[in-house]
NUTORMI-156944 format. One record per residue (C-alpha): residue number from 1; residue in three letters; chain; x negated, y negated, z. Coordinates in Angstrom, 1 decimal. Layout:
 seq type mol     xx     yy     zz
 NUM  ALA   A      X      Y      Z
...
//
This chain:
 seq type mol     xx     yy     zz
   1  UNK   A -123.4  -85.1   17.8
   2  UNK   A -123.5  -83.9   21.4
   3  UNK   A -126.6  -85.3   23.1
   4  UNK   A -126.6  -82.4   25.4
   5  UNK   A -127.2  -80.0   22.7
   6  UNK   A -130.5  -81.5   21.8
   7  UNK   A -133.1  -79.1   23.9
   8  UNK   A -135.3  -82.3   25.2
   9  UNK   A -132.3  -84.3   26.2
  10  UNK   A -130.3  -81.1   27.9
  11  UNK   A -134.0  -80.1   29.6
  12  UNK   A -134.5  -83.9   31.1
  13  UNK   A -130.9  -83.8   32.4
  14  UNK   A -131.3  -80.6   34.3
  15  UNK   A -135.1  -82.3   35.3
  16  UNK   A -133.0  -85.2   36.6
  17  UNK   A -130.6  -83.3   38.3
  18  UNK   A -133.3  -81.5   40.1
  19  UNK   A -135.1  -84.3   41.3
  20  UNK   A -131.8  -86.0   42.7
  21  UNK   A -131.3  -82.8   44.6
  22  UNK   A -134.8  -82.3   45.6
  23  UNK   A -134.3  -85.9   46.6
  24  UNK   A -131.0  -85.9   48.8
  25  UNK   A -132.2  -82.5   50.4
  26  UNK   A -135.7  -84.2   51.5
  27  UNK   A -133.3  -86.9   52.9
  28  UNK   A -130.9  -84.8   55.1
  29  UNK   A -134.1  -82.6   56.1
  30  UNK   A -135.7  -85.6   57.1
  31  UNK   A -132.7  -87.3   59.0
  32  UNK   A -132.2  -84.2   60.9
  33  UNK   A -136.3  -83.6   61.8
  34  UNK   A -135.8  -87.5   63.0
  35  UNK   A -132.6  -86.6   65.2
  36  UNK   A -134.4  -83.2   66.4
  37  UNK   A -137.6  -85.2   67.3
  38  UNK   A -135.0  -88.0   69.0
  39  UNK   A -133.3  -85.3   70.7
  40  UNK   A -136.4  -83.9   71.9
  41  UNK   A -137.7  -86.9   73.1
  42  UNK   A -134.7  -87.4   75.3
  43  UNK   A -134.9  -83.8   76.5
  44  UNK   A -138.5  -84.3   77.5
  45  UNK   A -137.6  -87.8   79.5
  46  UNK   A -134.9  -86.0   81.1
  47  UNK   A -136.8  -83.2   82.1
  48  UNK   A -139.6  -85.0   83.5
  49  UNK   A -137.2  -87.1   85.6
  50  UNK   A -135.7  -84.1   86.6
  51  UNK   A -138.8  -82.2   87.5
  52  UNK   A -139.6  -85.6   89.7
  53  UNK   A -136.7  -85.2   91.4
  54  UNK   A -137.6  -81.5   92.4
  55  UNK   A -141.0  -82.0   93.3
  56  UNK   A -141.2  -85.5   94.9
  57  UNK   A -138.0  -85.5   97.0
  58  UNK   A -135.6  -82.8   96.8
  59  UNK   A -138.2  -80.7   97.2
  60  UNK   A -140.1  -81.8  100.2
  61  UNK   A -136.8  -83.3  101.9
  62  UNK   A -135.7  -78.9  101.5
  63  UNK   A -139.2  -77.9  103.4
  64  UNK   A -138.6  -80.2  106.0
  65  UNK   A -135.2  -79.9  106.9
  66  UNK   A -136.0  -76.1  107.0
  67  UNK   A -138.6  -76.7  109.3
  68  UNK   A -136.9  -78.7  111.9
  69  UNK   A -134.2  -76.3  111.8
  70  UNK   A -136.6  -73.1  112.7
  71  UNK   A -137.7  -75.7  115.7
  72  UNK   A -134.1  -76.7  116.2
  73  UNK   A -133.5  -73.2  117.0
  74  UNK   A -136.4  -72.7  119.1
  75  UNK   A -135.2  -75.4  120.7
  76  UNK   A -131.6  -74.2  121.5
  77  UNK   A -133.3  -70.6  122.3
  78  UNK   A -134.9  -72.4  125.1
  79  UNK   A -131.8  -75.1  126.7
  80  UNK   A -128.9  -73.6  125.3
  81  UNK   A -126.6  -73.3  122.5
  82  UNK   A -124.9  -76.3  123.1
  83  UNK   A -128.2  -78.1  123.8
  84  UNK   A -128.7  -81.4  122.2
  85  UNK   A -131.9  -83.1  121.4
  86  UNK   A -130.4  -86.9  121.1
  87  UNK   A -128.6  -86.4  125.0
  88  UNK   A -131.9  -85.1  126.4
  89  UNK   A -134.1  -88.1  125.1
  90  UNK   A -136.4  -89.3  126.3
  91  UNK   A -136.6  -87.2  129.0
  92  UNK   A -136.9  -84.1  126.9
  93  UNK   A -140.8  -85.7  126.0
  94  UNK   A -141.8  -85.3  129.1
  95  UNK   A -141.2  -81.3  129.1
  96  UNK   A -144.3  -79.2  129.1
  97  UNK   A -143.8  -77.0  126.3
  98  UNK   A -141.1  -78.6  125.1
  99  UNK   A -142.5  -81.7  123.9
 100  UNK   A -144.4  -80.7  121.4
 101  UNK   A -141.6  -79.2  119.7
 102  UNK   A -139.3  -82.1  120.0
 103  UNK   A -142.2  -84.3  118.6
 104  UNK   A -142.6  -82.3  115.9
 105  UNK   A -138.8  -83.1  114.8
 106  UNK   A -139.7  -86.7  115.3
 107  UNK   A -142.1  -86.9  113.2
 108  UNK   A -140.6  -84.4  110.4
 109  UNK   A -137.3  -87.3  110.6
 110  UNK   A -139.5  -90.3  110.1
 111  UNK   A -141.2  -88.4  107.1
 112  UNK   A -137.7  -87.7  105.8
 113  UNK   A -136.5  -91.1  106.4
 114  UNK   A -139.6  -91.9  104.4
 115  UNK   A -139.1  -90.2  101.9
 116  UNK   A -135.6  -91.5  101.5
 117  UNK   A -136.3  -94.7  101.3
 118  UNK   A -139.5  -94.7   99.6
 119  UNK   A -138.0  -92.4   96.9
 120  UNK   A -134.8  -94.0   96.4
 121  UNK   A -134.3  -93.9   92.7
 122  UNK   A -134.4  -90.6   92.7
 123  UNK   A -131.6  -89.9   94.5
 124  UNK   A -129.4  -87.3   92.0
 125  UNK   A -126.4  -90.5   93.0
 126  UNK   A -126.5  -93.9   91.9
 127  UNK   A -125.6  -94.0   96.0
 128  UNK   A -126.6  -93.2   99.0
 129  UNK   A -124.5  -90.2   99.7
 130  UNK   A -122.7  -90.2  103.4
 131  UNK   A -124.5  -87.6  104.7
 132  UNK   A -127.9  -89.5  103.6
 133  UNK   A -126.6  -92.3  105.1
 134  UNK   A -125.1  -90.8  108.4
 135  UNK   A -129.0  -89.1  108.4
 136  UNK   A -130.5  -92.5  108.3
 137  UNK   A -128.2  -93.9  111.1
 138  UNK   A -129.1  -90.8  113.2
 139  UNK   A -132.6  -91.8  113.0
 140  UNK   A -131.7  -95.3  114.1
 141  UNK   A -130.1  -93.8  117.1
 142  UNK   A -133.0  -91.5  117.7
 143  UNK   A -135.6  -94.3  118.0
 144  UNK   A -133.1  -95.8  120.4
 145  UNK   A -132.9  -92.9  122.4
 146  UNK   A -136.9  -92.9  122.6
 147  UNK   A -136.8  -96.6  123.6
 148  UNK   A -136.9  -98.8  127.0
 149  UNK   A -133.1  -99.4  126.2
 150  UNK   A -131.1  -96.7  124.7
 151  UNK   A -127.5  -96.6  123.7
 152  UNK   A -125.1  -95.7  126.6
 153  UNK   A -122.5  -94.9  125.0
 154  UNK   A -122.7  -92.0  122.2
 155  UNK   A -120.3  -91.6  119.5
 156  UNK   A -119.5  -88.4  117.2
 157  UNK   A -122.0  -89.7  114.3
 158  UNK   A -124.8  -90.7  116.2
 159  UNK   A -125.4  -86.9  116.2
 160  UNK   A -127.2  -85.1  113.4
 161  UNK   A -125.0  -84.4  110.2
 162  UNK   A -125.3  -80.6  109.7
 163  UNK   A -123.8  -82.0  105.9
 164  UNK   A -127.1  -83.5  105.6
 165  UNK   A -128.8  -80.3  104.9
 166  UNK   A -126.0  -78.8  102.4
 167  UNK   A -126.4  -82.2  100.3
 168  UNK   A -130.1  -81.1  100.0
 169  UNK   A -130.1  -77.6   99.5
 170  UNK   A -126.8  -78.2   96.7
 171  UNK   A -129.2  -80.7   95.0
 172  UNK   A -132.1  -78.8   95.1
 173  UNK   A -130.6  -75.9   93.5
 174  UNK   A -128.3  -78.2   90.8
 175  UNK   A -131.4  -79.3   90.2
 176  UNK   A -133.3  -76.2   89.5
 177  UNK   A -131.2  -74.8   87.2
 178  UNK   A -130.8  -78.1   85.0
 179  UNK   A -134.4  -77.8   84.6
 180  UNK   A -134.5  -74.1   83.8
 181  UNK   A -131.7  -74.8   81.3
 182  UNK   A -133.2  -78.0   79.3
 183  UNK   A -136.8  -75.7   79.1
 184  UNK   A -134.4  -72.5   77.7
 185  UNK   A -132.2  -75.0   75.1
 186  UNK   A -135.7  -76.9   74.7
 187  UNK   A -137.7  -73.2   73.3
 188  UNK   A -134.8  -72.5   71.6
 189  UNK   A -134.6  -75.6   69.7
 190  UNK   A -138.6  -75.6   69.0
 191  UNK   A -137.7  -72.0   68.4
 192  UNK   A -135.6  -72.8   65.6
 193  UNK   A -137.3  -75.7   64.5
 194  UNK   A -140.3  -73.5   63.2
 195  UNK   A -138.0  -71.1   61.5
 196  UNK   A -136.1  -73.8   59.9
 197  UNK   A -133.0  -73.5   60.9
 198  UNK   A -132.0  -76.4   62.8
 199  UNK   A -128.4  -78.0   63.4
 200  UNK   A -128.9  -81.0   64.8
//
């Protein structure tokens, strides 16, 4: 006698079957909620690093090296083309007019210094990047310049690095459309999420 053919054996079979199902289906649902929510997570900790980035250095190091340029070219508008603020130091401070502007980008180069090394971690690099460097030595050689004994003798990267302000801009921008994509892939996920149909 087949034991299938008995109704209450055949019906707790099928019953079985359908619980092992329900069973494995609730497991791969909730392995793939847990990688979603993992995945998430990470996207979130990424994103707010990112968003750090923009806000607290990028960000502020763009507005100021935008700034000294406008009074960079004020500047040059005024002495020259060829005009260079680190040959006419300190001299320069003593210019009526003139001063205030070339104070201004003293100041706006210790804030970016600042903000260099005060904000070093993050840095998009796991460096200092040559240009960041080569800024951060032209300050040096600024404050020199400003001092009761200057350097004599200049040398080609004593002057300021005009790569300095690509590097910025570059990173600012990289950095602005990592975040817009992670927020587009993060709606579309939570997007998805709702509807059910994730592939995580």
């Amino acid at each position: 006698m087949n034991l299938l053919q008995e109704p209450e054996v055949f019906v707790g079979v099928i019953g079985a079957i359908v619980s092992l199902v329900t069973l494995f289906l609730n497991v791969l649902v909730s392995i793939r909620t847990q990688r979603l929510a993992r995945f998430l997570e990470v996207t979130e900790e990424t994103l707010d690093f990112k968003k750090r980035q923009l806000d607290e250095l990028y960000g502020p190091l763009l507005a100021l090296i935008m700034q000294n340029k406008v009074l960079a070219e004020r500047l040059k508008d005024t002495k020259g083309s060829d005009f260079e603020l680190l040959d006419n130091l300190p001299g320069i401070l003593e210019e009526i007019g003139i001063s205030s502007v070339v104070e201004l980008i003293l100041q706006n180069n210790k804030r970016i210094e600042r903000l260099l090394v005060t904000r070093s971690s993050l840095i998009r690099e796991n460096y200092y990047p040559y240009s960041v460097t080569r800024f951060l030595g032209h300050c040096g050689i600024l404050k020199s310049a400003t001092s009761s004994r200057p350097l004599e003798i200049r040398k080609p990267e004593d002057y300021y690095p005009n790569e300095f302000d690509s590097y910025v801009h570059e990173s600012y921008e990289e950095l602005k459309k990592e975040v817009d994509g992670i927020l587009s892939e993060r709606t579309h996920l939570l997007g998805k999420k709702r509807g059910r149909v994730v592939h995580v």
